[in-house]
N, C-alpha and C positions, 0 to 999 in steps of 0.2 A: 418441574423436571421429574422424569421417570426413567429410573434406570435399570437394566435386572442384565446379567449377563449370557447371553444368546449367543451361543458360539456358532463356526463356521455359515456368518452370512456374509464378513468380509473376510474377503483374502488377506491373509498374513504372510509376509514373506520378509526374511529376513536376508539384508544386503552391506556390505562392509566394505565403502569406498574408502579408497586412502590416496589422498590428495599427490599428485606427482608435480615436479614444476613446471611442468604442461600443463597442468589443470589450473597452476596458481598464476601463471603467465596468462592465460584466456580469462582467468575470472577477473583480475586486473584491468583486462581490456574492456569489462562490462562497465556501460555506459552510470548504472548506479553504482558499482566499486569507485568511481572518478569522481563520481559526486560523496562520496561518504569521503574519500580524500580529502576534503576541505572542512570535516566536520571533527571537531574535537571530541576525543573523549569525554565524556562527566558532562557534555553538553545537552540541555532538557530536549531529550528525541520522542515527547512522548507523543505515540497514535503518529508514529512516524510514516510518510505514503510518500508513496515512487508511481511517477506515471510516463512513460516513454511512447510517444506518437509515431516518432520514426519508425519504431521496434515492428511497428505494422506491417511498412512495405516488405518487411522479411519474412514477416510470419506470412503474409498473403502477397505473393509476387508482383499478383493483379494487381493490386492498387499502387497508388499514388497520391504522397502527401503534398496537398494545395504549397504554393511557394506566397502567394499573397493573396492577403481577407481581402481586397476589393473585388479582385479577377474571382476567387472562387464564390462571393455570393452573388456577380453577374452570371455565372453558369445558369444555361436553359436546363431545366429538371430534366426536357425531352429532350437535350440534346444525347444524341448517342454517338459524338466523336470517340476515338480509341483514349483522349487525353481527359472527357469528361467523364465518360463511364469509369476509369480506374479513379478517380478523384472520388466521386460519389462511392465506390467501394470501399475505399480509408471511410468518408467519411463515415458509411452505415456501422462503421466497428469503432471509432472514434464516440460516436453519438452515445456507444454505452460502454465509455469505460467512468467509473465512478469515483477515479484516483485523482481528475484533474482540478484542480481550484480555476483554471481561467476559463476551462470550458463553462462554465455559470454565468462565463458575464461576455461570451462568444459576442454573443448580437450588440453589444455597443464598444467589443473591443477595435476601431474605428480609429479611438483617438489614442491608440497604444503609439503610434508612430512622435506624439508631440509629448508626452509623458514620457518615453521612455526610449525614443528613438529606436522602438524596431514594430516590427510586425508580426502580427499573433501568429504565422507560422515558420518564423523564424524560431520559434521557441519549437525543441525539439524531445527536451527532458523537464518534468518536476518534479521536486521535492519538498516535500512540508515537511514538519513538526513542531511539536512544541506547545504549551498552552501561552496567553497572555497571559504578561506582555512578553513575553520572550516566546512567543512563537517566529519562526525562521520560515521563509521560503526559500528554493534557490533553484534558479531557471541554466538551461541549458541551452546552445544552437548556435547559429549561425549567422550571428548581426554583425555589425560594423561596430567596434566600440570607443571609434568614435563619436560615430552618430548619438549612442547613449549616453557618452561626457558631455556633448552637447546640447540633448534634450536636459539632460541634468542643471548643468547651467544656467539653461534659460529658467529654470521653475528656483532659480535663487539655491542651488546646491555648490556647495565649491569642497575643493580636495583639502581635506583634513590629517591624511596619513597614508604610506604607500610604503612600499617596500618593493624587492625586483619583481615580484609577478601580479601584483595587484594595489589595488588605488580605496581607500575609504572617503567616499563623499557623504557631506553631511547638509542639512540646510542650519544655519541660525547654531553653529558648533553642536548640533546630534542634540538640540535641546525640544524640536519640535516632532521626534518620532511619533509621542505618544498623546499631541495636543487631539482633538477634536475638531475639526476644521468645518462644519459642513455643509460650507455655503461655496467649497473647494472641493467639492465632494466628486473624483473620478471611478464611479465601479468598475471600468476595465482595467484602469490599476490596481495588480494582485500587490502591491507593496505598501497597502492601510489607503487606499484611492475612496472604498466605502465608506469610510469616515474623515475621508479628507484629511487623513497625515501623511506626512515625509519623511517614513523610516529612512535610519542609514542607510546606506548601500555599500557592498563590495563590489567593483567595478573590476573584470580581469579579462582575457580572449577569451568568448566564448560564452562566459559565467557572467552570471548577475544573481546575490545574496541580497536579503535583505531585512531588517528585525527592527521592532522598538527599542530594543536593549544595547546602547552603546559598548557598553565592555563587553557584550556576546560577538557581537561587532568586532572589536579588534582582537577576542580569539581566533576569530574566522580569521581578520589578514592574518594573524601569525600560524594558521594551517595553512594557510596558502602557500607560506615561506617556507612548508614540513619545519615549522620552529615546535609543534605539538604532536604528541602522538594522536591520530586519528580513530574514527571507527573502522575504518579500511585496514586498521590493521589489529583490531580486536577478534581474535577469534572465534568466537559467538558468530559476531557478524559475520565473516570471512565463511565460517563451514554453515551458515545458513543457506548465504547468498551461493554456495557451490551446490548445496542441492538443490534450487530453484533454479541454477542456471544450464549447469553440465549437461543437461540432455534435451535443452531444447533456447526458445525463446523466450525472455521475459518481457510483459506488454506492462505490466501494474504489477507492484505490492504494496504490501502493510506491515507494520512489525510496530510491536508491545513488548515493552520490558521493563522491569524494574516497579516504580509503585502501581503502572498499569495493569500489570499480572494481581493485585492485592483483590482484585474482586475475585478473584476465580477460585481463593484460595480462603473465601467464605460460604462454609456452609449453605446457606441458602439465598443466595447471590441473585440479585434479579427478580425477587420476591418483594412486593411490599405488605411486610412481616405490620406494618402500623395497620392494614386492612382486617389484619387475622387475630383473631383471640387467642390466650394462651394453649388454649385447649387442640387449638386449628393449627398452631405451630408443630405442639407435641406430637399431633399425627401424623402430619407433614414428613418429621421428621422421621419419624418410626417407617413411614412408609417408603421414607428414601433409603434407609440404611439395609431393606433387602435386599439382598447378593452384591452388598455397595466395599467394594475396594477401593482404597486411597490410590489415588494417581502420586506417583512421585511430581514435586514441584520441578517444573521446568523453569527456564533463568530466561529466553526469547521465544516469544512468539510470532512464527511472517506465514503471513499468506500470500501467495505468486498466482499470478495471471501468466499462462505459460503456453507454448505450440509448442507440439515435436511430433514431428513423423506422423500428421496427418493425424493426428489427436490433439483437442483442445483439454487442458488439463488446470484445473484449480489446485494449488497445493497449501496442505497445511503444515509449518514445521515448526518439531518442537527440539530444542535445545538443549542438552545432560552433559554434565562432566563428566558421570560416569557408566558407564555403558551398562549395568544391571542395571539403571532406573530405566533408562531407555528401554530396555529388551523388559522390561517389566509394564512400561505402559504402554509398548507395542502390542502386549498379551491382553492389556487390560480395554482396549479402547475401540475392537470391533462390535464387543458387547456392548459399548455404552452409546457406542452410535446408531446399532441396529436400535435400542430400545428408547430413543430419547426423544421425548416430545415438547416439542418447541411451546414454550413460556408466552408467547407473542400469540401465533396461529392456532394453537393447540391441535395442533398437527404433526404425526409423526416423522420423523425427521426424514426418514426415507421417503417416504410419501412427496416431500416437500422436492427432495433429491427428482423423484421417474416424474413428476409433473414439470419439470426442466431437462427430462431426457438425459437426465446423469446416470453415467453408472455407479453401483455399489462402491465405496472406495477400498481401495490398497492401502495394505498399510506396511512400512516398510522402516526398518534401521539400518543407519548408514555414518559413514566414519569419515573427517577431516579435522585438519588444523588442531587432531588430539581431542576435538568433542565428538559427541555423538547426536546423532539427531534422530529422529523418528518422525517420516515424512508420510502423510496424508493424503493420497491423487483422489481426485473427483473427477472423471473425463469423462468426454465423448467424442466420437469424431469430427474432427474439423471439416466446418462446411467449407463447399467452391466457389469461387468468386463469385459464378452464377446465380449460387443462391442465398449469396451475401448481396449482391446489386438487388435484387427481389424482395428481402426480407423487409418488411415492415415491423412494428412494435403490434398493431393489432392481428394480423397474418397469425395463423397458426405456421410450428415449425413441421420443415419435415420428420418422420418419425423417423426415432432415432437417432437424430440431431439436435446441439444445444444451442442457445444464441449464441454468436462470441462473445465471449466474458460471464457469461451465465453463472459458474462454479465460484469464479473470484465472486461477483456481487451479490452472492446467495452470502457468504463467509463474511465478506464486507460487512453487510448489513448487521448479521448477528453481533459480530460485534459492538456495533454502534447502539444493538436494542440488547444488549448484557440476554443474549441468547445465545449463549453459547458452553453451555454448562455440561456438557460431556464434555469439556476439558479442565471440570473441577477440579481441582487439588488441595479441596478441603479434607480434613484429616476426620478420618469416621469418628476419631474420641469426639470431635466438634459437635458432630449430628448425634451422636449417643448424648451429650450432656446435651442436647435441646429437644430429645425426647426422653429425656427423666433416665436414661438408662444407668 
């Protein structure tokens, strides 16, 4: 990582929204506010992803999401009905969103209908988290739930505990979440199908949860009953989710918090320090600590996949309680973007940005729910249906334009390859004591 500060290459603009009960009433109504509803507090959210399918037909009117996997992988490629072409438009933006767990196992989800009683497009929202064994899924849409008590049934599941808005099935009393089965082995079942178990489930309208953790399990039913406080009603979350949504669509996020953030807040994070000798560290470090200011620690990190107004936008937000660290790493973080060069590519970060047709990003502070945030845009204009139905993966784009979802799966990624270190908030005394200072 390289960092020097280089001012005025990103726009800085400073902005102070404050949330009215309009804003809290619409954010409410977002489709992952509904789903954070049922998530408890103090529940493991870590590497938390949001993926919304439906969210599509909004952002791109043209399209249309398939209603069932059979009919839509009998579609002729050439056909050009008015109901096929808008289908294959979802699909070409669906194909690269990188937030869904079932899109991986598309091509044999088939027998989602006998497992689970519904159908891969009936699922309209997801949400992960969590590490094993307490990792959580929990799907959204539009199935019969009946039809899923009775796929449940049949695979030896029966009801273990309910309350008025929801039902906990278990198979063998919630003893087999965590067996290894795998000679039962279903990969289009996203709920342990790859290893052939039968996590519990929360059965409700609409909702299907599901985890190896029995007691994580019947937190969920007792947020279903609002018997817990939720993350829907954490603030953090609440004024995240208002700047990723207030001014457009959301297609995907991510959000880190809590020991997640512990890397970022390691001097040389994403380095493997065992390859380097003492001497390779020392200069490392000396070399990092020119023109190097501390980031104030931030408490959440989310990145959104976002439309609005005929711009596609990647957003990064970060999260303060108190509005000078905000307006302090607002100041601090045009510089560290312009000069930071990716760990991975070793490639300048912006370089990495116009070879995806992004523009330079904004950077902006903004105010709800009593936090502050400091919000990130990567954008570029959103392409037309036309040249969403055209775009292939090997095609060049047109100039000036990004894929859809380009800015989230650039962020995404880093993530996932601990490249992402212009959002250090390692504390310079760190990098002074590992270059001898």
């Amino acid at each position: 990582m390289r960092i020097k500060a280089i001012a005025g290459v990103v726009l800085l603009v400073w902005v102070l929204v404050n949330s009215a009960a309009a804003q809290s009433t619409m954010l409410d109504d977002q489709p992952i506010m509904q789903m954070l509803a049922q998530v408890p507090q103090g529940a493991p959210t870590s590497y938390l992803t949001f993926s919304d399918r439906a969210a599509i037909t909004q952002a791109y009117p043209e399209a249309q999401m398939p209603t069932a996997l059979e009919a839509f992988f009998a579609l002729d490629n050439d056909d050009q009905t008015p109901e096929a072409r808008a289908q294959e438009i979802w699909w070409r933006i669906f194909i690269r969103y990188t937030s869904s767990m079932m899109a991986q196992s598309m091509t044999q989800a088939d027998t989602l209908p006998t497992s689970l009683g519904l159908d891969f497009f009936q699922v309209q929202q997801e949400l992960s988290f969590g590490q094993p064994p307490e990792n959580t899924l929990y799907l959204a849409g539009n199935w019969d739930a009946e039809s899923v008590r009775g796929a449940l049934a049949n695979r030896n599941y029966s009801l273990i505990d309910e309350n008025a808005v929801a039902q906990l099935w278990c198979e063998e009393d919630c003893l087999t979440g965590s067996q290894v089965q795998m000679a039962a082995r279903d990969p289009a079942n996203p709920f342990g199908g790859t290893l052939g178990q039968n996590w519990p489930m929360l059965v409700a309208d609409g909702q299907l949860i599901g985890s190896r953790s029995e007691p994580l399990m019947r937190d969920y039913l007792s947020a279903a009953n609002r018997d817990l406080p939720t993350l829907a009603q954490d603030p953090l979350w609440r004024a995240s989710l208002t700047a990723a949504t207030q001014d457009g669509i959301l297609l995907q996020a991510m959000a880190l918090g809590g020991e997640d953030l512990l890397l970022l807040s390691e001097p040389l994070a994403g380095i493997n320090l065992q390859t380097l000798s003492p001497e390779q560290i020392q200069r490392l470090a000396a070399d990092l600590l020119e023109d190097y200011v501390s980031l104030p620690p931030f408490q959440l990190l989310m990145v959104a996949d976002t439309v609005s107004e005929g711009q596609q936008v990647g957003k990064v937000i970060l999260t303060y309680p108190v509005e000078a660290d905000a307006q302090a790493t607002a100041e601090i973080l045009p510089g560290r973007i312009a000069a930071y060069v990716s760990l991975v590519t070793q490639s300048a970060f912006t370089e990495m940005l116009a070879d995806r047709n992004l523009m330079l990003p904004t950077v902006t502070v903004q105010s709800a729910e009593g936090v502050f945030m400091v919000v990130i845009d990567f954008s570029s204009p959103q392409l037309d249906a036309e040249s969403v139905f055209a775009l292939r993966f090997e095609d060049p784009l047109p100039e000036g334009y990004a894929a859809p979802g380009s800015a989230f799966a650039l962020l995404a990624q880093s993530i996932f390859q601990q490249d992402m270190h212009w959002l250090s908030s390692a504390p310079r005394e760190a990098l002074e004591a590992l270059a001898g200072g």
